[in-house]
Phi, psi and omega in degrees: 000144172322154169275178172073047170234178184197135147286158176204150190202126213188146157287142206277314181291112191232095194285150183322312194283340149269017195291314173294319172307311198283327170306295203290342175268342174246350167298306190300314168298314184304290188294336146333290198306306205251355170256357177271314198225022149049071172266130192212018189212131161219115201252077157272162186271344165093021182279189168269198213049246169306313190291347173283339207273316205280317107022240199308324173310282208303322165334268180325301174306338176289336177305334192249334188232109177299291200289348168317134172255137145273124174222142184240123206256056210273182173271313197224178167278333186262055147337310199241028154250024161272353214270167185305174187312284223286309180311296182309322171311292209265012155259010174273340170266351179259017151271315141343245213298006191280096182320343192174143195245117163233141184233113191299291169235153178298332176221172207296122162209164184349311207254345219280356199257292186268359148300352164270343181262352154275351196270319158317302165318319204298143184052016140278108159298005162215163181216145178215117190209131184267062177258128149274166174268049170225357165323136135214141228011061142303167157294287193299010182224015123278317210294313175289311162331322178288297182312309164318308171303317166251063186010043159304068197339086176270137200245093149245125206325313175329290229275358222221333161254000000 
């Protein structure tokens, strides 16, 4: 993978009223990122909540900055197939709308989950993450754990709504 990347990492549960806030602070970093630090590979995990919010962000932004990639960074292939109607709808567009795809495993196994959020880390020089600050033992508060250990500038959104 290319250098000149950002990661995202986020909680899934994501209440309604905030959801437009949390879109409009990371659509706003995300264009920081790529007209400041010329950021051009922005790599999600394809859960639900943020990394979809995080998704769609980048969706919308490719109408403007051509050269931007979405690359998704899944864990198994059937991920979304517990999820409601309305999830699986809008991760069908961010497999759509994606430049490139990767899959840790074909089907679900133990580990398949945090190999993905370390795969997510790999070449990336920013993390954009949606963590509160009452996490514990999360994805996302390993996965910015990491990222901190491998000094990685991180941007959380939590801080910012």
């Amino acid at each position: 993978m290319e250098n000149k990347s950002c990661c995202f990492t986020g909680h899934r549960n994501i209440a309604k009223k905030d959801y437009e806030q949390i879109f409009n602070v990371t659509k706003s970093i995300i264009e920081i990122l790529i007209k400041e630090k010329n950021i051009l590979n922005f790599k999600a995990g394809g859960a639900k909540g943020f990394d979809t919010i995080a998704s769609l962000s980048i969706i919308e932004l490719k109408k403007i900055y051509k050269d931007i990639r979405l690359i998704l960074v899944l864990p198994c292939k059937n991920q979304h197939i517990n999820w409601c109607k309305k999830d699986k709808c809008l991760y069908n567009i961010v497999l759509q709308n994606a430049d490139k795809i990767i899959y840790i495993s074909r089907d679900y196994t133990k580990s398949c989950m945090l190999e993905r959020n370390d795969k997510l880390l790999e070449d990336s020089e920013y993390c954009i993450c949606y963590l509160k600050e009452n996490s514990i033992k999360s994805g996302t508060l390993y996965t910015v754990s990491r990222a901190k250990k491998n000094n990685l500038k991180i941007y959380n959104i939590n801080k910012y709504i």
